[in-house]
Structures are given as C-alpha cells and as structure tokens.
C-alpha positions as CSV (number, residue, x, y, z in Angstrom):
1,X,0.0,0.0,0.0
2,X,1.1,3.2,-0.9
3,X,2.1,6.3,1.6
4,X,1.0,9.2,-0.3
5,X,-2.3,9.8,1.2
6,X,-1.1,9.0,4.4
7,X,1.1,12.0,4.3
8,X,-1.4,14.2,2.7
9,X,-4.3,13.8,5.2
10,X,-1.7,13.9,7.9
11,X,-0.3,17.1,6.5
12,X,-3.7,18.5,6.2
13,X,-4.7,17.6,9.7
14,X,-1.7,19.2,11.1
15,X,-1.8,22.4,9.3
16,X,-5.3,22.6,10.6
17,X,-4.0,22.2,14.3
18,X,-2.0,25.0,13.8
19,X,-4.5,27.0,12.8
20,X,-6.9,26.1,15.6
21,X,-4.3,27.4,18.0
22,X,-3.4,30.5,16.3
23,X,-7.6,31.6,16.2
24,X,-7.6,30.8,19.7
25,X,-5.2,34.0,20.3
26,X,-7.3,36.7,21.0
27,X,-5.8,40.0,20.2
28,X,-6.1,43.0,23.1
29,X,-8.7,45.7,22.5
30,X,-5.6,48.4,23.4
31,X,-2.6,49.0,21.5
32,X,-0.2,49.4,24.6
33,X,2.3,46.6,25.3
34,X,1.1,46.5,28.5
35,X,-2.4,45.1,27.0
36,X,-0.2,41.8,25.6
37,X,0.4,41.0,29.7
38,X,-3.0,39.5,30.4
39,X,-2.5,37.4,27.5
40,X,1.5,35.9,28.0
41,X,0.1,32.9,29.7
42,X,-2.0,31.8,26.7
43,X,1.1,33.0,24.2
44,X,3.8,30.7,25.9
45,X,1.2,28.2,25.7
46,X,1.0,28.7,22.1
47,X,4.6,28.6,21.4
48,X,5.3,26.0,23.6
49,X,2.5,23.6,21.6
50,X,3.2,24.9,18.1
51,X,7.0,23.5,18.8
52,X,5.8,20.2,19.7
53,X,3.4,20.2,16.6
54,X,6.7,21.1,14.8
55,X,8.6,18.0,16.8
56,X,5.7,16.0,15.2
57,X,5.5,16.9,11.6
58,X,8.9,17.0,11.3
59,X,9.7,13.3,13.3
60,X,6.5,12.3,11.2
61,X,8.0,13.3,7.9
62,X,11.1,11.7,8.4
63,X,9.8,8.2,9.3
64,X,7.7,7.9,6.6
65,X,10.1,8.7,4.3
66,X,11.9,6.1,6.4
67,X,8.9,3.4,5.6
68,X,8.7,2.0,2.4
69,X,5.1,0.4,3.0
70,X,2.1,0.9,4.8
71,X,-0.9,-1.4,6.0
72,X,-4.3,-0.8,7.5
73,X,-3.1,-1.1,10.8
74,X,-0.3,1.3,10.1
75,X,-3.7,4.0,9.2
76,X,-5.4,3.2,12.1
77,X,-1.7,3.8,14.4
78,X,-1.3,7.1,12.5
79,X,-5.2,8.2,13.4
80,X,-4.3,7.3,17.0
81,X,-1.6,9.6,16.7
82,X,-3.6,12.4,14.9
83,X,-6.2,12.1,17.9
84,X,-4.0,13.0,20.5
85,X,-2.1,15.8,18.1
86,X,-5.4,17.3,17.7
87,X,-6.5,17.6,21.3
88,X,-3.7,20.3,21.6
89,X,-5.4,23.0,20.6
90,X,-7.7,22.4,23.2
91,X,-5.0,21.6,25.9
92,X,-2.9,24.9,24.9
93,X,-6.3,26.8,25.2
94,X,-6.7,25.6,28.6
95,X,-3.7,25.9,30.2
96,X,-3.3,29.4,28.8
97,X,-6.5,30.7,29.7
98,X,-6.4,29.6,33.4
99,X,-3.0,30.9,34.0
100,X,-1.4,27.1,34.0
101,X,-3.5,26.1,36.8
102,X,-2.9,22.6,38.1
103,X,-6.0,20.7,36.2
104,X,-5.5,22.3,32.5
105,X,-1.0,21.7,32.7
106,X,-1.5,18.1,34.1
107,X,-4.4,17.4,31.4
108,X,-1.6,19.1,29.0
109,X,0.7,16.7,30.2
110,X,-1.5,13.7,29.6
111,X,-2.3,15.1,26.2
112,X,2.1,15.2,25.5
113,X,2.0,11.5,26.9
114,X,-0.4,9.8,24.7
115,X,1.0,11.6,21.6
116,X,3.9,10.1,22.5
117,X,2.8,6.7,23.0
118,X,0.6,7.2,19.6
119,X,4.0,8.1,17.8
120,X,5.7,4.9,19.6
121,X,2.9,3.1,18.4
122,X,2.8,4.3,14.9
123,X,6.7,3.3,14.9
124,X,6.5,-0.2,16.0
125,X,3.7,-0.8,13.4
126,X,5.9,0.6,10.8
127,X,8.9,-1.3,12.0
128,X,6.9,-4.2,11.7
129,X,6.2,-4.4,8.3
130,X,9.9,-3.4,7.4
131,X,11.4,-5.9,9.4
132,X,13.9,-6.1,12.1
133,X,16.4,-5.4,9.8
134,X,14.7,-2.7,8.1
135,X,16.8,0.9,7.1
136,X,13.9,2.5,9.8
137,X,14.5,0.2,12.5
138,X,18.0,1.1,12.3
139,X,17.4,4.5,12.0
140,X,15.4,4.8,15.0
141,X,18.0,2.7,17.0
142,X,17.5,2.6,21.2
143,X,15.5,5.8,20.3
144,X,16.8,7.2,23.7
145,X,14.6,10.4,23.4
146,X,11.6,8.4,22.2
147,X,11.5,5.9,25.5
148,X,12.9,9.3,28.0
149,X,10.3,11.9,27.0
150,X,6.9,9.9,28.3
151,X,8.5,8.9,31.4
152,X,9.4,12.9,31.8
153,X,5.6,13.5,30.9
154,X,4.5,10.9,33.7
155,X,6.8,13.0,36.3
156,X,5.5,16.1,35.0
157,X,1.7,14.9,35.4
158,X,2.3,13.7,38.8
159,X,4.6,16.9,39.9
160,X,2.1,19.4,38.7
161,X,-0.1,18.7,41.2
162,X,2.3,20.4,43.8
163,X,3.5,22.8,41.7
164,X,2.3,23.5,37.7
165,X,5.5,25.4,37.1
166,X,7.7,21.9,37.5
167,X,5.2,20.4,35.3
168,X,5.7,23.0,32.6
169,X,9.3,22.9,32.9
170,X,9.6,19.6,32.4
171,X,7.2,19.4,29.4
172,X,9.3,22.8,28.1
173,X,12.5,20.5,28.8
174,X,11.3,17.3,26.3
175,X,10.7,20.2,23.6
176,X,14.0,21.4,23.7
177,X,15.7,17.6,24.0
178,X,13.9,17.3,21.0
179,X,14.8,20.6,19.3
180,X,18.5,19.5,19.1
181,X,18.9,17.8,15.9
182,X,18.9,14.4,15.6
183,X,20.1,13.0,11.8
184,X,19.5,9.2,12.5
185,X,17.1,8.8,10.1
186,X,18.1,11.5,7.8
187,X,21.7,9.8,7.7
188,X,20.2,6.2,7.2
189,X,18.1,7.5,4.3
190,X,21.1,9.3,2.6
191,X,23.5,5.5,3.1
C-alpha cells in the first residue's frame, strides 16, 4: 500500500492544528504593550504547543520517508496519533486561559503522553512491516529520546499537582531535547 495519502491527510490535519491554535489568540482591544500581559500565559502556551506540533511533523515526515510500505493497521496507528495531536489546541487553550493552573498543565501533560505513546505506536507498526532489519528500525535505533520523553511527561503529570510550574518545565524540557537535531534517520536514508 502506498504512503501518499497517508502523508497528505496527515499534513492537512496538522496544518489545521495549527491554525486552531493560532484563532484561539485573541488579540487586546488596546494598542499598549502593557495590554499583551494579560495574555502571555496563553502565548507561551501557544509557542510551547506549536514547537511540539513542529517535533511531530517533522519526526513524522522523516519516518515515513523512512517506511517503504504501509498497512491498515499502520492508518489506524497514525489516526491514533492524529487524535491526540489534535486535542492540543484544546490543551494549549486551557492551560493558557487559566494561568497554567494545576488541572488544564496536568491534562496538557497527559495530552504530551499519549502523543507520545501514539507516535511509539505508529513506529513499531511501521517497523513491523519493514522488518527487524529494516533501514527505519535502524534509523530509529534505542530511540533514547523516544522511551525518556513519556517517562518525563509521567513525572511532570504527577509533579504538577504540587507545583504546575515543575510540570511546565519539564514538558518545556522534552521540547528542547527534541529541538536539538537528531540525523539518524536523515543519515540512514542518505546511506
């Protein structure tokens, strides 16, 4: 089966995530940069989940090209992954409009987790049909960042409840860890 549509609806659905965040912003009725205060909470949130929608498309884009073949299963692991992707909008909007309160960061957090374990999923399907011995599976190697960042989410989840600012920190930390280029499939594609 072929990958094309695959990566056009997934394209598609995450350009439309982005969007969704960005209408959330809601622009001050003055023109002062004192009216853009009020509002930093819900632009960190923003910029925060438009780098991890970055992280995705990009890690997403480079595993595919990775994968030589798809199967059903391999659809239904990458609508898993779109579910959780497009519950950030929703996520960002809630943590930013209640100040990063306790409820909305740790629901954020849970939101970062099962994206992760979607992508993880999505992976091992994919590494499944190419084998053991497959270009991707040696691409993706121990895929030290891929097994570290949930268990950070879980911390973050669970820390949040005595202090949201940990839990952000942490969540702000697995962005940046993931910021940092990492060639491993780029290098297996190009031999």
């Amino acid at each position: 089966m072929g990958k094309g549509r695959l990566e056009a609806f997934s394209d598609g659905v995450i350009a439309i995530i982005i969007t969704i965040m960005v209408l959330e912003l809601k622009v001050p009725h003055e023109s002062t940069p004192a009216a853009l205060l009020p509002l930093l909470p819900v632009l960190l949130s923003y910029v925060l989940s438009f780098i991890y929608v970055g992280i995705y498309w990009n890690n997403h884009h480079h595993l595919l090209a990775a994968s030589q073949r798809i199967s059903g299963g391999a659809l239904w692991a990458n609508l898993h992954l779109l579910f959780w992707l497009s519950l950030f909008p929703f996520a960002t909007a809630w943590m930013g409009e209640n100040h990063f309160a306790a409820a909305p960061t740790a629901a954020y957090g849970v939101v970062l987790l099962m994206a992760a374990v979607a992508y993880w999923l999505l992976q091992r399907k994919l590494i499944g049909l190419e084998g053991s011995h497959s270009m991707l599976r040696r691409a993706i190697g121990s895929d030290w960042k891929g097994k570290l960042s949930p268990a950070i989410y879980a911390l973050g989840i669970a820390l949040t409840w005595q202090a949201a600012w940990i839990g952000q920190l942490l969540y702000a930390a697995v962005a940046v860890m993931w910021l940092i280029p990492d060639r491993r499939i780029e290098d297996a594609i190009a031999g």
